[in-house]
TORKE-40848 format. One line per 3 residues: number of its first residue (from 1); for each residue x, y, z of N, C-alpha, C. Coordinates in nm, 4 decimals. Layout:
! TORKE-40848
NUM = X:Y:Z:X:Y:Z:X:Y:Z; ...
END
This chain:
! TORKE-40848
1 = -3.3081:-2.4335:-3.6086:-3.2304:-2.5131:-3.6994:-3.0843:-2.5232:-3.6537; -3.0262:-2.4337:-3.6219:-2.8789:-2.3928:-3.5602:-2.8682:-2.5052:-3.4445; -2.9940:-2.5046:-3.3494:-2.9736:-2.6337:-3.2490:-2.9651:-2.7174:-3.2985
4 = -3.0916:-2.7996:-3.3916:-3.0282:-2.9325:-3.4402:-2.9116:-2.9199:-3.5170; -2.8392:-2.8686:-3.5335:-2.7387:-2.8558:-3.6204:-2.5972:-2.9408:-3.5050; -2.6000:-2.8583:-3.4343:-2.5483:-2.8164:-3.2786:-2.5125:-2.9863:-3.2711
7 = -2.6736:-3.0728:-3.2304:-2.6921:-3.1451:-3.1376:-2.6490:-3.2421:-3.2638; -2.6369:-3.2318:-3.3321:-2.5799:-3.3425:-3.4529:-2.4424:-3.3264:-3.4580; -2.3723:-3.2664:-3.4825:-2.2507:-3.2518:-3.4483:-2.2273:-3.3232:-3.3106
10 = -2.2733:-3.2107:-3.1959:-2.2455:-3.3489:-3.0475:-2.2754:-3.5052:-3.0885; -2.3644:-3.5181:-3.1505:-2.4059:-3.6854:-3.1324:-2.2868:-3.7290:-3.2131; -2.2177:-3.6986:-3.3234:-2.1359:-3.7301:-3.4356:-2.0093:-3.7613:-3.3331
13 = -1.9777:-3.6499:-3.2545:-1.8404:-3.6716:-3.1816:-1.8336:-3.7129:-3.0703; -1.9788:-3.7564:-3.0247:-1.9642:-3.8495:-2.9341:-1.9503:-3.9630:-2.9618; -2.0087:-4.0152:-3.1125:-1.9885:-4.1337:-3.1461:-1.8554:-4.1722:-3.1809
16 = -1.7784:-4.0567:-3.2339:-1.6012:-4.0786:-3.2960:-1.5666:-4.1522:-3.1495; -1.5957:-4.0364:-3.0118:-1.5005:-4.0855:-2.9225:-1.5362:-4.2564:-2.8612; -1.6807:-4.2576:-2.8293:-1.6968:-4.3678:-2.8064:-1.6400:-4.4947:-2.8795
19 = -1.6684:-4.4837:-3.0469:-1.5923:-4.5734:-3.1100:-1.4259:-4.5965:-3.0886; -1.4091:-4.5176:-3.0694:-1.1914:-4.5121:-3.0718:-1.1892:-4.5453:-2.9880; -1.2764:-4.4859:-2.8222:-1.2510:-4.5861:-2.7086:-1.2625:-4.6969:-2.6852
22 = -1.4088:-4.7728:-2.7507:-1.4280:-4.8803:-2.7818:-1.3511:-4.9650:-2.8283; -1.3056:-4.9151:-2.9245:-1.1430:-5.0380:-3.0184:-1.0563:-5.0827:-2.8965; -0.9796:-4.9202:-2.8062:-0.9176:-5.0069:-2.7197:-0.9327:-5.0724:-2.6087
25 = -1.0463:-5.0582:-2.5755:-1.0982:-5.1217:-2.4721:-1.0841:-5.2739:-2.5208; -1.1659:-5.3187:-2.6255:-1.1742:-5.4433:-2.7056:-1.0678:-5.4814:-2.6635; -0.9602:-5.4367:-2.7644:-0.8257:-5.4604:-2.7912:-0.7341:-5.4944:-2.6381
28 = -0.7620:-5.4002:-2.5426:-0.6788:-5.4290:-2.4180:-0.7661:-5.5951:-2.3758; -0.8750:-5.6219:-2.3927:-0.9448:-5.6729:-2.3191:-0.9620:-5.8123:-2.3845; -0.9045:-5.8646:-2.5912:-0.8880:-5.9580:-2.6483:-0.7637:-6.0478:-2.5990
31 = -0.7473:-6.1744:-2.5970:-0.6471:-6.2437:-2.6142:-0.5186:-6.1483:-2.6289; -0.4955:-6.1480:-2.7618:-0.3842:-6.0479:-2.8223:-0.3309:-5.9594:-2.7162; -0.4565:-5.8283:-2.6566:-0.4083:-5.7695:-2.5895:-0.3874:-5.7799:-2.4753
34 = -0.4663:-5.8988:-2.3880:-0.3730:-5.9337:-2.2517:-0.2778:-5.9703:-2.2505; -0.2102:-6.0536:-2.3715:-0.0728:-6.1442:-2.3799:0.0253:-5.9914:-2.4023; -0.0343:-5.9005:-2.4466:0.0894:-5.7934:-2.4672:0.0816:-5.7550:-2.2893
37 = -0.0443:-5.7233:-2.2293:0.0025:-5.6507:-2.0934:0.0892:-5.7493:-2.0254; 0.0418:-5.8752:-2.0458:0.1165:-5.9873:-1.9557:0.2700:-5.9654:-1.9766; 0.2612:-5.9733:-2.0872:0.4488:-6.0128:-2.1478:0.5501:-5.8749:-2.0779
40 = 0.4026:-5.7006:-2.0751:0.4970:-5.5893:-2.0562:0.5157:-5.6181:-1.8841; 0.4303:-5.6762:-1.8395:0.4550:-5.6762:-1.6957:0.5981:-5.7767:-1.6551; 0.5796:-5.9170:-1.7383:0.6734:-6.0356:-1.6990:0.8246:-5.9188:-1.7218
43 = 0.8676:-5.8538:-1.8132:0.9745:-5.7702:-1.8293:0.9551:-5.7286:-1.7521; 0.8914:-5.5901:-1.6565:0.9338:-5.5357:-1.5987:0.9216:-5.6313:-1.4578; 0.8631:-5.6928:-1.4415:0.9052:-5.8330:-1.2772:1.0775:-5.8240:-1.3197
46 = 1.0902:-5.8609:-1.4264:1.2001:-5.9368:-1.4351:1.3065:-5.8251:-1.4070; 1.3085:-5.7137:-1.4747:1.4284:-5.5943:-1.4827:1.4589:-5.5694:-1.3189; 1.3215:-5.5514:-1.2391:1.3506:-5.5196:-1.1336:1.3683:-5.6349:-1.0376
49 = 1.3823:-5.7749:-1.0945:1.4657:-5.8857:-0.9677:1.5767:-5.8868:-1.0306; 1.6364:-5.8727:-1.1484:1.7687:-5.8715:-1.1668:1.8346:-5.7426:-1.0920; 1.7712:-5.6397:-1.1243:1.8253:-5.5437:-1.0243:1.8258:-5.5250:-0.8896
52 = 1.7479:-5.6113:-0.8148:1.7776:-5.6715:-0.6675:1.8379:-5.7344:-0.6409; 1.8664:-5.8318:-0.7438:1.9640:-5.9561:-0.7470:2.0908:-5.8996:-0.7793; 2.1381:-5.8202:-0.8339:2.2625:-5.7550:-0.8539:2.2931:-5.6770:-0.7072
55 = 2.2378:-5.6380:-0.6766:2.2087:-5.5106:-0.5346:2.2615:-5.6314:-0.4126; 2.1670:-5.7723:-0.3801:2.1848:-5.8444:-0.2849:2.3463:-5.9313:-0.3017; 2.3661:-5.9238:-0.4434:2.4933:-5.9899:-0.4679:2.6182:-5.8632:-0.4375
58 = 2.6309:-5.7651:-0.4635:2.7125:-5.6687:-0.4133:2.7212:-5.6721:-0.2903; 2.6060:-5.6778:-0.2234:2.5889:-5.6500:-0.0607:2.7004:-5.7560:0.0121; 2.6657:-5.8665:-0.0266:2.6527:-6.0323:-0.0184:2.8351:-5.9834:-0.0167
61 = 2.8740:-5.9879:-0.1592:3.0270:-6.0004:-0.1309:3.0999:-5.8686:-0.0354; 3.0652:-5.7898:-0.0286:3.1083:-5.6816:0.0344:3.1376:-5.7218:0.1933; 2.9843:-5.8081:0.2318:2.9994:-5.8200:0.3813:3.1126:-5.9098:0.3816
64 = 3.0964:-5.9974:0.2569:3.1744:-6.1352:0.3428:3.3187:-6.1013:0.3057; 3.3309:-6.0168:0.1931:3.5054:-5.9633:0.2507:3.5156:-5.8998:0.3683; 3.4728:-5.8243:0.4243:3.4868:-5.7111:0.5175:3.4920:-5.8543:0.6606
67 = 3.3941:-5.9129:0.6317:3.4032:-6.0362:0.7674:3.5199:-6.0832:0.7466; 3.5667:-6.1483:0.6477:3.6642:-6.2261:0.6003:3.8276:-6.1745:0.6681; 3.8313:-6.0101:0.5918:3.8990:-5.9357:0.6841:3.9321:-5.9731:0.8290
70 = 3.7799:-5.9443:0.8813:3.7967:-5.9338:1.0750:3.8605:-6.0707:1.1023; 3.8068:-6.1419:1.0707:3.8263:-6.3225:1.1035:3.9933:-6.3279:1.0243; 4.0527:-6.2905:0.9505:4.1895:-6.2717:0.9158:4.2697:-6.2389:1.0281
73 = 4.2269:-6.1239:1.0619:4.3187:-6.0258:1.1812:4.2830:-6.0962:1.2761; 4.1612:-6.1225:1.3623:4.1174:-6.1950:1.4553:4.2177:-6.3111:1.4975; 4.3019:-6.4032:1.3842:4.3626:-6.5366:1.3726:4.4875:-6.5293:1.4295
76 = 4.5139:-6.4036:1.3210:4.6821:-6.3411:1.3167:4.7399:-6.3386:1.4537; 4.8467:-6.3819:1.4823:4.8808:-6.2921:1.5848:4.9832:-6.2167:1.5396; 4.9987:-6.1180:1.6043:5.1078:-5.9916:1.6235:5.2273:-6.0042:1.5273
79 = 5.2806:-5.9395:1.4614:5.3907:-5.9777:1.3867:5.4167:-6.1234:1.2844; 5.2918:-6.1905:1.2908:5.2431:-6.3371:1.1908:5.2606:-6.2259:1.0686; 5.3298:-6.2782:0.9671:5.2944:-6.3027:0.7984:5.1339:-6.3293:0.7610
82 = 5.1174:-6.2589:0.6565:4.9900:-6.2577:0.5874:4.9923:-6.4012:0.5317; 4.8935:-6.4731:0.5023:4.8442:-6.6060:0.4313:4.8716:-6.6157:0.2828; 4.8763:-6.5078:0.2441:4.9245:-6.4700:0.0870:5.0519:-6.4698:0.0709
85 = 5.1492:-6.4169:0.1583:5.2567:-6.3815:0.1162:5.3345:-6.5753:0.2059; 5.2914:-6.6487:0.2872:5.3384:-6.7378:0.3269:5.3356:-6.8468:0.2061; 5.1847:-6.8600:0.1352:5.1443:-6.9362:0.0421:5.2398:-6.8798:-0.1142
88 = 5.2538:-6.7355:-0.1487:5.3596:-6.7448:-0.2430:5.4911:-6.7686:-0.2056; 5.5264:-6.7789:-0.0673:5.6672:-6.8638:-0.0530:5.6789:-7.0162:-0.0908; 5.5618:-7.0656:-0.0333:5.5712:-7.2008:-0.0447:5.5598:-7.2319:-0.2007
91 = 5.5119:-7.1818:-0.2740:5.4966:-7.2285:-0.4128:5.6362:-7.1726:-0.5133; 5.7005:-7.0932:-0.4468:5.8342:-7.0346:-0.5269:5.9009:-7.1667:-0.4761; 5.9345:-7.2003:-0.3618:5.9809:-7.2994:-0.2895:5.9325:-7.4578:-0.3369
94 = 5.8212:-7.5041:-0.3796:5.8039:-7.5949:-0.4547:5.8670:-7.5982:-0.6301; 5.8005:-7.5069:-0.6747:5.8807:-7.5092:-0.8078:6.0695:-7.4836:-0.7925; 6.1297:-7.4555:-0.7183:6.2202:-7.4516:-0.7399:6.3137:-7.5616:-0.7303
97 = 6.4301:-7.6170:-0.8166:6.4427:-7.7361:-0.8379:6.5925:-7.7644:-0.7146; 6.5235:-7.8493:-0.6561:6.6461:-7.8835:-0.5761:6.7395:-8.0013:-0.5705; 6.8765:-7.9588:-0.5161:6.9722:-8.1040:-0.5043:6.9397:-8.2200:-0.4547
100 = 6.8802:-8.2398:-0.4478:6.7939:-8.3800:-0.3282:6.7981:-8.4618:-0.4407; 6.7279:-8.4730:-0.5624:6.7097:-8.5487:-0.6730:6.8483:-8.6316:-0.6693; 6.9843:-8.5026:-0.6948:7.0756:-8.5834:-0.7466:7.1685:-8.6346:-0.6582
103 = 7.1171:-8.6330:-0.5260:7.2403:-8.7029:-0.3916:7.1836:-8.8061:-0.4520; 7.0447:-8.8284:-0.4468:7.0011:-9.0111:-0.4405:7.0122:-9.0978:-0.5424; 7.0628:-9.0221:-0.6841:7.1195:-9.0884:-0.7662:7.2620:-9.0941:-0.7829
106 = 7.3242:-9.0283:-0.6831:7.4783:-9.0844:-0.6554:7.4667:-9.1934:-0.5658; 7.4098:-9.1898:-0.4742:7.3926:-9.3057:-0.3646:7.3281:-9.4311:-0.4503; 7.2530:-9.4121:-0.5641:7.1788:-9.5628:-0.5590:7.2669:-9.5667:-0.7250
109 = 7.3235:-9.4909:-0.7459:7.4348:-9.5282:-0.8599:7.3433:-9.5656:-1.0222; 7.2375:-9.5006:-1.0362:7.1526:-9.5445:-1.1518:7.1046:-9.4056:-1.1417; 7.0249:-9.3458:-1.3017:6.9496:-9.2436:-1.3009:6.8292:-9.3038:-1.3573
112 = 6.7323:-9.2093:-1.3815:6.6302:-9.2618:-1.4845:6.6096:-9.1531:-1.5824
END
């Protein structure tokens, strides 16, 4: 009696597990649940090309300053002014207002 007792119990909890496995099996394997694996995969595609894409864009500007650099010095010659500091002369030098305006309105004797 103790055996069938035994072997009823096994059959009982084999059936719990089979059933609970069963649900998710279903469940992974319905509509519903492929659109969830799909959607968890499309996120993680995605997390990890933005994070390549951030990685190739760092790379990306790093080289092309560092080139940018060589090809700077490369140009220069010896004792040349930097491109920065020539270009904020010229623009202090544009905005600043000069006599030229008012010789040519003594010479043409009219202002506007």
């Amino acid at each position: 009696m103790i055996r069938r007792v035994f072997w009823v119990g096994v059959g009982a909890g084999l059936a719990v597990v089979v059933i609970v496995r069963g649900k998710r099996i279903i469940a992974r394997y319905t509509p519903a649940g492929v659109a969830d694996q799909a959607q968890e995969r499309v996120q993680e595609l995605s997390a990890r090309t933005s994070g390549l894409l951030a990685e190739m864009r760092a790379e990306f500007t790093r080289a092309r300053t560092e080139r940018e650099r060589e090809l700077l010095a490369a140009l220069l010659a010896d004792g040349q002014e930097a491109p920065e500091v020539v270009r904020a002369r010229r623009t202090r030098e544009r905005r600043a207002p000069t006599d030229a305006w008012d010789e040519d309105e003594d010479e043409l004797g009219y202002s506007f």
